[in-house]
C-alpha positions as CSV (number, residue, x, y, z in Angstrom):
1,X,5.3,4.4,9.6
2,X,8.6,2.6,10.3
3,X,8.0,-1.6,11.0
4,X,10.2,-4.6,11.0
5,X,9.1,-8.1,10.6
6,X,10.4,-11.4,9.7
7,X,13.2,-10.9,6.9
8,X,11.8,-7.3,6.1
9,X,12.1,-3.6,7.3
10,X,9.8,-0.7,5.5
11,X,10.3,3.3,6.2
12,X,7.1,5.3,5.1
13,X,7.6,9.1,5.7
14,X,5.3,11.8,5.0
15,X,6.3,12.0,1.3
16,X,5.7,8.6,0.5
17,X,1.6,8.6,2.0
18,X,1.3,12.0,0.5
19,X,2.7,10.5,-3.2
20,X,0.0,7.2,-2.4
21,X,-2.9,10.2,-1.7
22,X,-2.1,11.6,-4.7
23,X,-1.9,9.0,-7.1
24,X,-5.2,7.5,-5.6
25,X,-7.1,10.8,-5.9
26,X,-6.0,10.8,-9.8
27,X,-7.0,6.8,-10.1
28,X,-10.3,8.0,-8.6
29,X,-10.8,11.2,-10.8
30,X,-9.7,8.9,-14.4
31,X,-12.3,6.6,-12.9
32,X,-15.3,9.4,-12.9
33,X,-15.1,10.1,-8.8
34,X,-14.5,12.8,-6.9
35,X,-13.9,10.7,-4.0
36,X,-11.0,7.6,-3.5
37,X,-12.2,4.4,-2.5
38,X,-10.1,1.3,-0.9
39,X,-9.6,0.1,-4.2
40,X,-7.8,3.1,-5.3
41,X,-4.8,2.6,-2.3
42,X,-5.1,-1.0,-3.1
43,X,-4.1,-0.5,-7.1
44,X,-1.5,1.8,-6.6
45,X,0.3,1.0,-3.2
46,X,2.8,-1.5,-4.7
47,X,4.3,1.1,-7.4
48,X,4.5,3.7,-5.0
49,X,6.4,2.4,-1.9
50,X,7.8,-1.4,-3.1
51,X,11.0,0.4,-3.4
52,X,11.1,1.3,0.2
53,X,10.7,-2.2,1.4
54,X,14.0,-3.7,2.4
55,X,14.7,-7.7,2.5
56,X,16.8,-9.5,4.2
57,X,19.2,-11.8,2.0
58,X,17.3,-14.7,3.3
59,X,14.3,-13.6,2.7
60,X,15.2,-13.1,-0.9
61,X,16.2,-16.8,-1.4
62,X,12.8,-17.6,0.3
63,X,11.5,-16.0,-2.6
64,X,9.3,-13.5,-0.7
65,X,9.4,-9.6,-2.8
66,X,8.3,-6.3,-2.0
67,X,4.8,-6.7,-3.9
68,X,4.2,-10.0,-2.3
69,X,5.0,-8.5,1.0
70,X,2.7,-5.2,0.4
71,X,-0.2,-7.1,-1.2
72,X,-0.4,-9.3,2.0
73,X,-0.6,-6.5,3.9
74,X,-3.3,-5.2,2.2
75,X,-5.2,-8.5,2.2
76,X,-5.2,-8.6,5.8
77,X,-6.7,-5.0,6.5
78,X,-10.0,-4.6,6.4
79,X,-11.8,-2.6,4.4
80,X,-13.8,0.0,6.7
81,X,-17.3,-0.4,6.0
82,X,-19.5,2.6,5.3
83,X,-22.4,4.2,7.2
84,X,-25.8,4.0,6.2
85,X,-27.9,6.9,5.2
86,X,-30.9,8.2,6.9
């Protein structure tokens, strides 16, 4: 996934979403599931590709950070919802 916005740029190759699947699966297994949930991707996307967030200087002095920028994201996906059984 490559994107630019306002003030920012991000570069997520192959290695970076397979790191984020991993991490997630081991959040999910410490948490007693054999399955990842939003949550998981949610809790862990921040450590694992902030870094590859760049910001533009005047971004910076707006006061805008890598988190910020990937928790926003986050918020403003929706969460798939699942299928009913029967």
């Amino acid at each position: 996934m490559l994107g630019v916005a306002s003030g920012l740029s991000w570069r997520l190759l192959p290695r970076a979403t397979l790191s984020l699947l991993r991490v997630s699966r081991s959040r999910a297994a410490a948490h007693g599931r054999a399955y990842v949930v939003p949550d998981d991707v949610k809790a862990l996307a921040a450590p694992v590709v902030a870094h590859r967030i760049l910001l533009t200087p005047e971004s910076q002095m707006r006061g805008t950070d890598a988190v910020g920028v990937i928790t926003d994201i986050l918020r403003s996906v929706p969460v798939p919802a699942g299928r009913a059984a029967g």
